[in-house]
C-alpha positions, 0 to 999 in steps of 0.5 A: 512550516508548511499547511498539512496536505488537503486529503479526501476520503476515497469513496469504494465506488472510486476503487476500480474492481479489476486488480490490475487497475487498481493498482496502477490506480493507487499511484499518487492516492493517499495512505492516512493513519489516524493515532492518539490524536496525531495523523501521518499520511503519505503518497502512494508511490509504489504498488504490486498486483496479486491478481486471481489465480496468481501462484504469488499471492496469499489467496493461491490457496483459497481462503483461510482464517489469515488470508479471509480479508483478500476475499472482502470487498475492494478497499479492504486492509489485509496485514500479514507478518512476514520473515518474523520481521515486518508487517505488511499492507495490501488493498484487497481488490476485485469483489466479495468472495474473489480474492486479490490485493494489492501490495502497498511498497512505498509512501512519500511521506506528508504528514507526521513525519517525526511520528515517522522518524520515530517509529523507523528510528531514522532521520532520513526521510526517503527511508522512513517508508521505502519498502513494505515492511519500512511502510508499515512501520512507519504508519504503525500499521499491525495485525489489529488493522487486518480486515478494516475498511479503507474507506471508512475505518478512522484508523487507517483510509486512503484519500485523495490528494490534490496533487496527482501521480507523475508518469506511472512506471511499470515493471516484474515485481520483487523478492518473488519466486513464483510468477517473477517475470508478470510486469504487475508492479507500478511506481511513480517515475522520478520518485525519491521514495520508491523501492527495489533495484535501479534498473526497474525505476526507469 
């Protein structure tokens, strides 16, 4: 079996401010969830940017109680449910007050792949995190994770990784109605794990 991957905690001043950066950023970075004793880690293989002002985004609208989290400091998790189906994750980006995020789409699992298998109730590994609402429900992230800090909270981190990101795709972003055509989706090109339609993974 093969040694658990060398993960280090990233730091907020390694964030970039900037949303877009800092999802082109997260690719390759890790998302780690600490849980009765067992950890499941994955790499970043997918992000989508919902920058300031963008009529796509949560934080469209100003802040309210359910979005608050996207106004926090960068490096902050914001957990919505979405369809009465799924969880998802986002990184608020930018600074206090400004809100921005970005989206969390996919993980190449790492570590705690049975706690994975399990949660997803599938064996097939490209499908455990491949997708967000498939993410965190593999990471066995909910609403009590809303608002904890990505750079300190035990529960929920990103690290980095020795292993670094391939060639970095860019393509418009899915499922969306508004601001459809903004190119602020990033992935790993090459990669088994990420999301969406063929002909925007090239």
């Amino acid at each position: 079996m093969p040694a658990p991957p060398r993960i280090r905690r990233l730091r907020r001043s390694q964030l970039p401010i900037d949303t877009i950066d800092l999802a082109r950023y997260l690719i390759g970075k890790a998302l780690v969830r600490e849980i009765a004793g067992a950890r499941l880690a994955g790499r970043i293989v997918e992000t989508e940017a919902y920058v300031v002002g963008d009529a796509a985004g949560h934080a469209f609208i100003g802040e309210t109680r359910r979005n608050r989290s996207l106004f926090l400091e960068r490096g902050r998790a914001y957990v919505y449910f979405i369809y009465g189906t799924a969880y998802c994750l986002n990184v608020s980006a930018e600074s206090r007050g400004i809100g921005a995020g970005v989206l969390l789409r996919a993980l190449e699992p790492l570590q705690g792949i049975a706690g994975m298998e399990k949660s997803r109730g599938t064996a097939r590994l490209t499908d455990h995190a491949r997708g967000p609402g498939r993410l965190a429900q593999a990471m066995q992230v909910e609403l009590r994770l809303d608002g904890v800090d990505l750079c300190g909270d035990r529960r929920l981190w990103l690290g980095e990784l020795v292993q670094r990101a391939r060639r970095i795709g860019r393509s418009v972003r899915i499922g969306l109605t508004k601001e459809a055509q903004r190119l602020l989706r990033f992935y790993e090109k090459g990669s088994h794990f990420v999301s969406g339609p063929k002909k925007l993974n090239v």
